[in-house]
C-alpha positions in Angstrom: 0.1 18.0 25.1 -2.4 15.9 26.8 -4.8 16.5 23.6 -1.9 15.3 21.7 -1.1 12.3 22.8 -4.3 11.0 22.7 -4.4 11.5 19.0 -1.4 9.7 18.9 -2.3 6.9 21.2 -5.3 6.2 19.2 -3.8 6.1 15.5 -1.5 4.1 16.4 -3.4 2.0 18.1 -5.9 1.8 14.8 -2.7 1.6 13.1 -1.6 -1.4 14.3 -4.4 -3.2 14.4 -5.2 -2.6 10.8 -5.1 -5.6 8.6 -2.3 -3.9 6.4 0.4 -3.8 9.5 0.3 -7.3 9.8 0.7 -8.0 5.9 3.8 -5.8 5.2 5.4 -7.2 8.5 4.6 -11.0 7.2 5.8 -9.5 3.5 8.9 -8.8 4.8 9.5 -12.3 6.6 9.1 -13.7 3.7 11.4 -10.8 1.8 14.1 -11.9 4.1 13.5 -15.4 3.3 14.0 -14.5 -0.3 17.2 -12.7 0.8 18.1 -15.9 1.9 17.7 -17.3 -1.3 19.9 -15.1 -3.1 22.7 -15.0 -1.0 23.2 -19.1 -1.1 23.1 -18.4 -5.1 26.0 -15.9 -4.5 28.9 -18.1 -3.0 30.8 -16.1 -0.4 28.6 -13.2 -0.6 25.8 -14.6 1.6 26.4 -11.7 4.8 26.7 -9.1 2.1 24.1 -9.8 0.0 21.8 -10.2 3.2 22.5 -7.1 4.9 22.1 -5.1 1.3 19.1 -6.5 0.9 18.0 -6.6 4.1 18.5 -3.0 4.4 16.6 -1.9 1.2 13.8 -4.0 1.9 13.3 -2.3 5.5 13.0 0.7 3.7 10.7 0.7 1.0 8.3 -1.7 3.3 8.4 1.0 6.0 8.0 3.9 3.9 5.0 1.8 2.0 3.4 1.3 4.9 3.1 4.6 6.4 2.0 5.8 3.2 -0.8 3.2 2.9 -1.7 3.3 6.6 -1.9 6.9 6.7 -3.7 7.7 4.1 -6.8 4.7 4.3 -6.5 6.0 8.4 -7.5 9.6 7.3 -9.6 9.2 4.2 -11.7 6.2 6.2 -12.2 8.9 9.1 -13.2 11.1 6.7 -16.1 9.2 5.1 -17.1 8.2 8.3 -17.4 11.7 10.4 -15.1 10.4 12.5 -12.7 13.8 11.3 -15.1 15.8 12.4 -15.5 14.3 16.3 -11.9 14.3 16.7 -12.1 18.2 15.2 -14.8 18.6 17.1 -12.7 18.0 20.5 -9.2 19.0 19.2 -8.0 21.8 17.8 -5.9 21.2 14.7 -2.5 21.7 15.8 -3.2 19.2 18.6 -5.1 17.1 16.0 -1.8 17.0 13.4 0.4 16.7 15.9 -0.9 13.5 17.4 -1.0 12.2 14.1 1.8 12.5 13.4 3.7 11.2 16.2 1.2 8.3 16.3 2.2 7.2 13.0 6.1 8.0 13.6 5.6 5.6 17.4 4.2 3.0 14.3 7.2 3.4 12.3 9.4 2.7 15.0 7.8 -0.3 16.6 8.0 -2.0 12.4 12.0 -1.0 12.3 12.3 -2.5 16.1 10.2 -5.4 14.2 12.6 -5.6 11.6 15.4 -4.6 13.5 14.9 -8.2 15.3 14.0 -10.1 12.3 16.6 -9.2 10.4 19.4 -9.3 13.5 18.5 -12.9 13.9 18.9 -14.0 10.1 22.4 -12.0 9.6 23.4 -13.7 13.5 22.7 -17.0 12.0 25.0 -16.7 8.9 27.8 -14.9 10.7 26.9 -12.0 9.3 25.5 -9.8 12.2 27.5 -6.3 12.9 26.0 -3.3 14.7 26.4 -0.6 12.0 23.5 -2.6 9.9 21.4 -1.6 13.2 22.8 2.1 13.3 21.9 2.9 9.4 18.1 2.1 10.5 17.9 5.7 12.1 18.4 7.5 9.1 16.0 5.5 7.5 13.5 6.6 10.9 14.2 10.3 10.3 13.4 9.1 6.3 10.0 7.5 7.1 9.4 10.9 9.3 9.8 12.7 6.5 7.6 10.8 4.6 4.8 10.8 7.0 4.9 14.8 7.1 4.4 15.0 3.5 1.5 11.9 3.2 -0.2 14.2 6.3 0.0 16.9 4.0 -1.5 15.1 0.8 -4.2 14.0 3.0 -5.5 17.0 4.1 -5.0 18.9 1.0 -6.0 16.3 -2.0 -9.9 14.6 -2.2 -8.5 11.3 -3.2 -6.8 8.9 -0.9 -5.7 7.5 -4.8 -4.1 10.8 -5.4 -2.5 11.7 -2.1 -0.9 8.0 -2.4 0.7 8.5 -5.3 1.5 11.9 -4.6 3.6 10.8 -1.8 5.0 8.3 -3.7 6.0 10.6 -6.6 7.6 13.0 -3.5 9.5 10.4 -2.3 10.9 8.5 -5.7 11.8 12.4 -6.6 13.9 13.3 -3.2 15.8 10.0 -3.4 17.1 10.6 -7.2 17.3 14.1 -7.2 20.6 14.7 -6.5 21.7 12.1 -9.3 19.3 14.2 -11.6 21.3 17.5 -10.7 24.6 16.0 -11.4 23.4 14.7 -14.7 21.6 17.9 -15.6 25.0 20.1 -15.2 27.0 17.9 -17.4 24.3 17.7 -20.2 20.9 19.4 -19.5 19.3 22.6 -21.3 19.4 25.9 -19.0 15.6 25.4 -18.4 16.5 21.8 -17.0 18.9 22.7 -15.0 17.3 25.4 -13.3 14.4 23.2 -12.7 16.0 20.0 -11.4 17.7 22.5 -9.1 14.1 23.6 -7.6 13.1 20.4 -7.4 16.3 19.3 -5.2 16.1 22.3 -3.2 12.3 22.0 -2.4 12.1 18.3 -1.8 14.4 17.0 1.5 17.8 16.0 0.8 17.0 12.2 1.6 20.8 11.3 0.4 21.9 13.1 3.5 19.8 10.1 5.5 21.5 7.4 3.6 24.1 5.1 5.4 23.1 1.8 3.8 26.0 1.2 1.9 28.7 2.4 4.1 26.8 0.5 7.0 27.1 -2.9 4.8 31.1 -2.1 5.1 30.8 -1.9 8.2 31.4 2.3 8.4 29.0 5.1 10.0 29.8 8.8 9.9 30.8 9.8 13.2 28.0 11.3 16.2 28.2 14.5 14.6 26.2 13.2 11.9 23.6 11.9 13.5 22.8 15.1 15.1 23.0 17.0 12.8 20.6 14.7 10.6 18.5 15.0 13.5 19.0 18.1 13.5 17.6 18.8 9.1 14.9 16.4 9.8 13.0 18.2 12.4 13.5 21.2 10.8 12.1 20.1 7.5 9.5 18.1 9.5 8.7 21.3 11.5 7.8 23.5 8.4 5.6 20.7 7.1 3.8 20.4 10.2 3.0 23.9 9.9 2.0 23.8 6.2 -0.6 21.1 7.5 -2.0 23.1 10.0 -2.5 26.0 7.8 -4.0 23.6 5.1 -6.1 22.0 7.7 -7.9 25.3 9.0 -8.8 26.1 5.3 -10.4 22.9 4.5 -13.9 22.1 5.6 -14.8 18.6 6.6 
């Protein structure tokens, strides 16, 4: 454990002090601003259009940042031997593990970040209510997610170019899967339906982790929700964890 969390400590220490942290956190100051903008052209939906927005923008810069991060963290340790000291010292399920849960503490400290940011806009057009601060968990156990399968990518792919927009792809395909199923049943060939239906099965069911819009009405599922999206996301977060390890001990660095 000790092993761990010095993995951890250090990428997210790197992590933060990167360059690229700061630039999506001042990007999305200057998103909200733009939120701003928009709701004042939308008379009487100013606290609406805000807390959609708001909420979609937390997302994708989140998830685009751990994706980014991650991957020029890994590839840059790569090219520099620095893998190989920390490999050297670690073994790899120690090694993953830190990683990972350096780069989920990173994920959390930007959604506190934005958490704040955006709190203090919607409080200062009457718009503030606490469900817009309950759907950000989901959207943690999201970025999770995420962060298993950029780990992955990492490890397994020579490019950081490739294991980007591998990720990207991954995560694009889990969020309109499900839409692709229902539109597959009502009009797809046999073949597409049968291979939509791998694709939803194999990728996370990310619709499960989205509150957004029922949080903008100001409605949450109840507790038994959250735990039991808790509850999927470890799971699925588990098995890629052990897929990275078993990648990890294969490749030679």
């Amino acid at each position: 454990m000790r092993k761990t969390l010095a993995v951890a400590y250090l990428n997210f220490k790197g992590a933060v002090k990167d360059n690229f942290f700061l630039g999506v956190a001042f990007f999305f100051a200057f998103y909200l601003a733009f939120c701003i903008f928009l709701g004042k052209l939308s008379a009487g939906q100013m606290s609406k259009v805000l807390s959609d927005a708001g909420l979609f923008g937390i997302e994708v810069t989140v998830i685009t940042l751990i994706i980014f991060s991650f991957t020029m963290n890994f590839y840059r340790e790569r090219d520099t031997r620095i893998l190989e000291v920390y490999l050297s010292r670690f073994d790899r399920a120690s090694y993953v593990s830190g990683k990972i849960l350096g780069y989920c503490l990173l994920s959390l400290v930007y959604l506190v970040f934005c958490a704040v940011c955006f709190s203090a806009i919607l409080g200062a057009y009457g718009g503030f209510a606490w469900p817009l601060l309950a759907a950000l968990y989901p959207v943690f156990l999201k970025s999770a997610l995420i962060i298993g399968f950029v780990s992955i990518f990492s490890c397994f792919l020579s490019s950081a170019t490739t294991a980007m927009l591998t990720t990207f792809f991954v995560w694009i395909a889990s969020e309109f899967a499900p839409s692709a199923v229902i539109i597959t049943e009502q009009q797809g060939l046999p073949w597409q339906k049968a291979f939509i239906k791998g694709i939803y099965l194999l990728l996370p069911n990310v619709d499960r982790l989205n509150v957004k819009s029922a949080a903008v009405y100001g409605q949450l599922p109840g507790a038994q929700y959250f735990i039991l999206a808790t509850l999927y996301a470890g799971a699925y977060l588990t098995a890629l964890w052990l897929i990275n390890i078993l990648i990890l001990r294969e490749k030679e660095y």
